[in-house]
N, C-alpha and C positions, 0 to 999 in steps of 0.2 A: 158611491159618489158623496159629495158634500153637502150636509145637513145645512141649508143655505137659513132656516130657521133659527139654527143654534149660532148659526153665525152672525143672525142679526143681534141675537141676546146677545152674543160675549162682546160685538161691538159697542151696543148699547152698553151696556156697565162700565167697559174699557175705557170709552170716552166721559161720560160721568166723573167718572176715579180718579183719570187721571187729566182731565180736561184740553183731551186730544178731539178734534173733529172727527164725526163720523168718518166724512168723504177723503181724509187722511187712511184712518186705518184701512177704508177698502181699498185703499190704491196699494198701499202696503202686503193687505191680503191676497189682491188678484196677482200682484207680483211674485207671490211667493206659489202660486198655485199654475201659472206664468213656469217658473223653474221646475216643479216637480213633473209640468208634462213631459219637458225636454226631458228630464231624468229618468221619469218612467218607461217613457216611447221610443229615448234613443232618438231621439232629432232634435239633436243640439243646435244648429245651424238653421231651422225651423222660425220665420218669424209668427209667434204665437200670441193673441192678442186676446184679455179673459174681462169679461164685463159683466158684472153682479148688480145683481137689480131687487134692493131690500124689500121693496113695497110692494112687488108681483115674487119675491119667496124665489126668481129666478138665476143660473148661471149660463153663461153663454160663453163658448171656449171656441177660436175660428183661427185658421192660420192662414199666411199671403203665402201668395205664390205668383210668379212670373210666366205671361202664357208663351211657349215658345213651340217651334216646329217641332224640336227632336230636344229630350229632355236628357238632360247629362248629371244635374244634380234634381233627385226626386223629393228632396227637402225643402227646395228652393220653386221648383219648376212645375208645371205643367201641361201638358200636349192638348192641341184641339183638340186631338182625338178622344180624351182624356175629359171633354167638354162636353160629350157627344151633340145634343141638339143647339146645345146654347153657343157652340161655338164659334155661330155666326153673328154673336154677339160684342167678340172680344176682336183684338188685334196682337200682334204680337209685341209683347215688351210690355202690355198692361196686365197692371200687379191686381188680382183678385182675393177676395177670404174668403176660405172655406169654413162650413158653421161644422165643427168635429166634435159637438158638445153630445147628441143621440150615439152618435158611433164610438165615445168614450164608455157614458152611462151604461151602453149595453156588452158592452168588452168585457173580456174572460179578465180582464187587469181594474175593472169596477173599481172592486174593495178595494186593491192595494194601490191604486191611485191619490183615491177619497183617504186613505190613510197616513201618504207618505204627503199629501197636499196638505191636512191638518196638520201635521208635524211642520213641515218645511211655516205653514203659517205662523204657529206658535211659537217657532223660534224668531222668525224676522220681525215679529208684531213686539217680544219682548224684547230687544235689537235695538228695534227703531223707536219704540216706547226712553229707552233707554239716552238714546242718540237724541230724538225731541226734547226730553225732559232737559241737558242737556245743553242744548241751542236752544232753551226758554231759558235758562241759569243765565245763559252767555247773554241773550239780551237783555235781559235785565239790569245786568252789572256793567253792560257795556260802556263806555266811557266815564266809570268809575274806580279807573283803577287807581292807584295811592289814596283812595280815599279811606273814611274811615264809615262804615255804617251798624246804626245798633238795631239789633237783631233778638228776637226772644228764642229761647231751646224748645224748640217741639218735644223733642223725646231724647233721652240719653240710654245709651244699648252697652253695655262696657264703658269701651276705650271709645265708644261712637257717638259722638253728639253732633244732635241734626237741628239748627236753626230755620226757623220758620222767617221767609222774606217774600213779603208781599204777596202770603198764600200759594209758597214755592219752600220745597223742602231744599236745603244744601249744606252739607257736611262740611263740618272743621275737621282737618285729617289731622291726626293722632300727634303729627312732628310738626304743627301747627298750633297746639294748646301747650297751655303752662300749668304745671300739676298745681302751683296755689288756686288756682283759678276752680271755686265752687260750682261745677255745670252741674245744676239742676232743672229739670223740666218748671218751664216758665218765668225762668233768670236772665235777665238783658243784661246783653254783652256789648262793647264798640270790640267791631274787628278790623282788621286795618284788609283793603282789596288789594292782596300782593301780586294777583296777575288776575288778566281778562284776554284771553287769546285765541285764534285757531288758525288754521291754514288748510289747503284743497287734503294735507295726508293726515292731519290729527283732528281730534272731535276739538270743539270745542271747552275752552277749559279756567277754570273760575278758583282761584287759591283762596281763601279767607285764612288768619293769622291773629293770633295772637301772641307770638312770640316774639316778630320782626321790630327792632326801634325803630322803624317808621311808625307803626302806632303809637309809640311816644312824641313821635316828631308831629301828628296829627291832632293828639289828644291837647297839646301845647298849643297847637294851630286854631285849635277849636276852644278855648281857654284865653287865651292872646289877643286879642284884635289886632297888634302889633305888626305882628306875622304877616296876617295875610293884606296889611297894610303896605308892606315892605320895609315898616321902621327897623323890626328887629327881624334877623337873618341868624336858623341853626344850619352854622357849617359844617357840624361832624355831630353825630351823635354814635355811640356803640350802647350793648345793652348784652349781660346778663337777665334772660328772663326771670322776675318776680325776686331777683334777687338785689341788683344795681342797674342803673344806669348813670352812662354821665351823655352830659353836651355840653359843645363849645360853638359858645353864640357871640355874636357881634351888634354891634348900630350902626345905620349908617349915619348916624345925629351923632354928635361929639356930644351934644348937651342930656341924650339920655341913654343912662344905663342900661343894657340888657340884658345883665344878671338880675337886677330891682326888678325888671319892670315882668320878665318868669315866673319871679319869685309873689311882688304883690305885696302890696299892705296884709301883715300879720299871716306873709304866706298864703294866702289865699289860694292863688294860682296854681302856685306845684302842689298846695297842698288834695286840691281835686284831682291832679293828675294822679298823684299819689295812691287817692282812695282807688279810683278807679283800675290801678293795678297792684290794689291788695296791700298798700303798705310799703311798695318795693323803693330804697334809696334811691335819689336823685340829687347827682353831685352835678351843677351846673357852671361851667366855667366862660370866662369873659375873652374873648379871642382880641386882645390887644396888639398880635401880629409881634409881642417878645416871647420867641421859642422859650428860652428859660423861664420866665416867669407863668407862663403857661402848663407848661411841667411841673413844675413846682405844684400850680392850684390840684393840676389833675391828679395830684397824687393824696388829695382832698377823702378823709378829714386829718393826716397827716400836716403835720407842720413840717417843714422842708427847708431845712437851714439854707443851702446855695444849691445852684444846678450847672455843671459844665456839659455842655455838648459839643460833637462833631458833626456840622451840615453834610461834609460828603458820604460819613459811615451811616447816616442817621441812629448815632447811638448818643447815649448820654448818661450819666452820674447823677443823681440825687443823694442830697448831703444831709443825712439826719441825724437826730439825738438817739440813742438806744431805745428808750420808752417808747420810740414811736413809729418804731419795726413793723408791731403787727396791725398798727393801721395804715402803715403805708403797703404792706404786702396784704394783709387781710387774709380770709378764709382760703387755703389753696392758692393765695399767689392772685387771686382774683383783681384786688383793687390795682393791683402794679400792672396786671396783664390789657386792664381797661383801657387803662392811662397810657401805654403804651399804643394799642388801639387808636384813641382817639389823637395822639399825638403825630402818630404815624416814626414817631423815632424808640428806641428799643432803649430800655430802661433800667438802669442797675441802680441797688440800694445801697449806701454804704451809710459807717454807723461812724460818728464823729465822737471823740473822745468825750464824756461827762464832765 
């Protein structure tokens, strides 16, 4: 049978560890001990009710039964007769429990009960261990989604780095990080909250990001007072990780600019954005609602002699000097493929005679 002593130790450490309540894991545990009688005895269909008692070292295993005159299911039922004296006690259709905890203990199935109950335990305990820890991530982060929060590195395992939040470990998944990006044990990061979800069929579920240009879009947000003022508005932003980004931003004030006001006296502004993502370009363009002229910037640090476009193809022409090919096309085609991006119209180079 079960070592109900060993199981108060492993619950004690279990809760410590990983700061689950006792009275959590025993429910956890009698549930799993709950299914291994059904599986051992073959009475699936048995309602089996299992109650552990740390502080008297005891278990108690009792199943209901329905008392009826003629029994048709013996899993479910029981007979007066079946009652012998007491069952002038009962009536019929009242549900009794039977205490089957001495007539386990002493069964020829003892051992391999206590054995397949430990097992069945150990799996649902690291299960639900799993599932809690889990649904503590999910509330914690719960209506923080698009946000951005900074976080120190507990411990980095390979490709596996585990940020410590609010004395809560949680992983940034691997298509989540940006290789510039130095993850050292005890280095703060801003990660941008790319989802916060669950539903009755999936666990609970918490993205952290550092790749998505919404953490540029926040890091600006958090930088700006502008923003979350509603003076300046970024309409489009795309992003190369750690390599580029652009945005195209607007005012809703004719009288102030919101390329200047990104940017800052002596850069200041994007220049923190900047540090914070290692260095990585930031080409910011002024959304003045002229498609060509727009094109044009975005294809930034390119100088861009003219731009014809088609509204219905959403395609367009950019009209350059030769020299200035490989900054308007850049590394692999990058800076053109942005621009296109953020413009939402499909973008061809061409090269104007010298």
């Amino acid at each position: 049978m079960l070592d109900i002593k060993q199981i108060n130790q492993a619950v004690t450490l279990i809760s410590k560890e990983k700061n689950i309540s006792k009275e959590k894991l025993i429910e956890i545990i009698e549930a799993a001990i709950k299914t291994a009688y059904k599986k051992d005895y073959w009475n699936k269909d048995e309602e089996v009710n299992v109650k552990i008692d740390l502080e008297n070292n005891s278990i108690e295993i009792t199943v209901e039964k329905t008392v009826v005159k003629e029994v048709t299911n013996p899993a479910l039922e029981i007979s007066f007769e079946e009652l012998w004296e007491d069952a002038s006690s009962f009536e019929e259709g009242d549900v009794i429990e039977l205490d089957v905890t001495d007539e386990i203990q002493n069964s020829e199935n003892a051992e391999s009960f206590g054995r397949i109950a430990s097992q069945a335990a150990r799996q649902v305990i690291i299960q639900k261990i799993g599932d809690s820890e889990k649904e503590k991530i999910y509330e914690l982060f719960e209506g923080k989604e698009w946000e951005i929060v900074n976080v120190k590195i507990e411990l980095v395992e390979g490709s596996k780095v585990i940020f410590d939040y609010m004395w809560n470990q949680i992983v940034l998944p691997k298509w989540e990080q940006v290789s510039k990006d130095n993850y050292v044990a005890w280095a703060r990061f801003n990660l941008y909250v790319a989802e916060v979800s669950k539903s009755e069929t999936w666990a609970p579920k918490v993205i952290l990001s550092r790749k998505r240009a919404e953490l540029v879009s926040q890091l600006f947000a958090e930088n700006v007072p502008e923003i979350e003022e509603w003076v300046i508005s970024i309409d489009k932003i795309v992003r190369n990780a750690w390599v580029k980004t652009k945005l195209l931003v607007s005012s809703n004030f004719d009288e102030i600019d919101p390329v200047g006001t990104l940017v800052w006296q002596k850069g200041m502004r994007v220049k923190s954005v900047m540090e914070e993502l290692w260095g990585e370009k930031i080409d910011i363009i002024a959304n003045n609602w002229n498609m060509a002229e727009i094109i044009k910037k975005s294809l930034s640090p390119a100088e861009v002699v003219k731009v014809e476009y088609d509204e219905e193809e959403l395609s367009s022409i950019a009209y350059i000097k030769p020299w200035e090919r490989a900054k308007a096309v850049w590394k692999n085609g990058l800076n053109v493929n942005l621009a296109s991006k953020l413009t939402w119209y499909r973008i061809s180079i061409e090269e104007l005679e010298a």
